[in-house]
N, C-alpha and C positions, 0 to 999 in steps of 0.2 A: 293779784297776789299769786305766786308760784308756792306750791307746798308739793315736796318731798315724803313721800312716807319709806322709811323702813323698818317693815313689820316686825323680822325678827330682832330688831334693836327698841322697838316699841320707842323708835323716835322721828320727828317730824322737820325738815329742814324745810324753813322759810324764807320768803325774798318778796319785798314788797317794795317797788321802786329802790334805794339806797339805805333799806332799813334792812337788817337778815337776822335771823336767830334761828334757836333750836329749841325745840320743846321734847323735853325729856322727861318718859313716867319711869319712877323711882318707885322701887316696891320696899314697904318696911314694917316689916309684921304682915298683920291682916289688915295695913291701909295701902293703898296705891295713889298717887298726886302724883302733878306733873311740877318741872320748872322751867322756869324759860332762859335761856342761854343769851346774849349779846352777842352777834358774830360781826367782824369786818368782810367787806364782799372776800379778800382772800382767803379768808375760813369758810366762806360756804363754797366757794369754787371747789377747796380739796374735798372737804363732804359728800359735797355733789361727785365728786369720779375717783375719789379715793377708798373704796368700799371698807379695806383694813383699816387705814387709818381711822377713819371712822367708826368702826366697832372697840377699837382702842380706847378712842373717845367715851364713847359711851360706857366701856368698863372701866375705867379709870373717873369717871364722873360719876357715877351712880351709886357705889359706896360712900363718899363723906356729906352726900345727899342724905343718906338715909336719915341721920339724928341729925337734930339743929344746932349740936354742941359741936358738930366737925363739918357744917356747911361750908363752902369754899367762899371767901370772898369774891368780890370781882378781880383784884386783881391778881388770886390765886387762880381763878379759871380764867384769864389771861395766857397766865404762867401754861398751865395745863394745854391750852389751845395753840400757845406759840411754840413749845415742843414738842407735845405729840403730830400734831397738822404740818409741821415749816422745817423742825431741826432736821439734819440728816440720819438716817436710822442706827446708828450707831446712839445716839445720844439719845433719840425715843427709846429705843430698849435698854439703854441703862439706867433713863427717870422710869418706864414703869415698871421695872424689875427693882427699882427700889422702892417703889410706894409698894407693891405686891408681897415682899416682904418685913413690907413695914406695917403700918399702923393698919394698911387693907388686910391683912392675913392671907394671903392669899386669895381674895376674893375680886379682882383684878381678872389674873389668870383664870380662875373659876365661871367667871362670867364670859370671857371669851367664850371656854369649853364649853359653856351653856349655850350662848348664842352664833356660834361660828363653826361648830365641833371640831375646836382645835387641841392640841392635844395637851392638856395645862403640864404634865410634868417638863416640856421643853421650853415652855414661856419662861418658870418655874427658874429651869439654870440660867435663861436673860438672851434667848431665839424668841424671837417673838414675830419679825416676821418672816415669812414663806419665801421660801428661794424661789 
């Protein structure tokens, strides 16, 4: 078994012969749990050497984790995994600049800033990644 850690995203990229996932700890309140993600080997590939993308990932995942009433399906985090990781950056910065001003409030962006020290009010107009 291969395991990834990246600390400041407090998540764990796995590969166990043709199986891969991700485990992701999700803070909510004063509880902390983890969940575990399904990946296709072409989602841990980007993971593995995409470092933005992957923090993307994890802020765009970590908010409708928090309550069980806005968990993502599977095949909502599909959805999520097959555009943020695969579409061209044009179409990743305009799903998360709309979930950031959607139902996430901001907390998208916010978590970048937290864990990348990017600068949320440019995520914010829908620059999300770095030239």
């Amino acid at each position: 078994m291969t395991k990834i850690v990246f600390h400041n995203l407090r998540m764990v990229l796995q590969s166990n012969d043709n199986d891969f996932s991700l485990d992701l700890c999700v803070s909510s309140g004063v509880i902390d749990f983890s969940i575990t993600i399904s990946l296709l080997g072409k989602d841990y590939a980007v993971i593995e050497k995409d470092e933005e993308r992957a923090a993307f990932l994890q802020a765009a995942f970590h908010r409708p984790f928090q309550l069980k009433d806005t968990w993502l399906t599977e095949s909502e985090q599909r959805h999520y995994l097959d555009i943020i990781l695969h579409a061209p950056k044009t179409e990743v910065e305009l799903f998360l600049t709309e979930k950031d001003h959607g139902r996430a409030n901001g907390a998208i962006s916010n978590a970048m800033n937290i864990t990348s020290g990017r600068d949320q009010s440019e995520m914010r107009s829908g620059s999300w990644f770095r030239l």
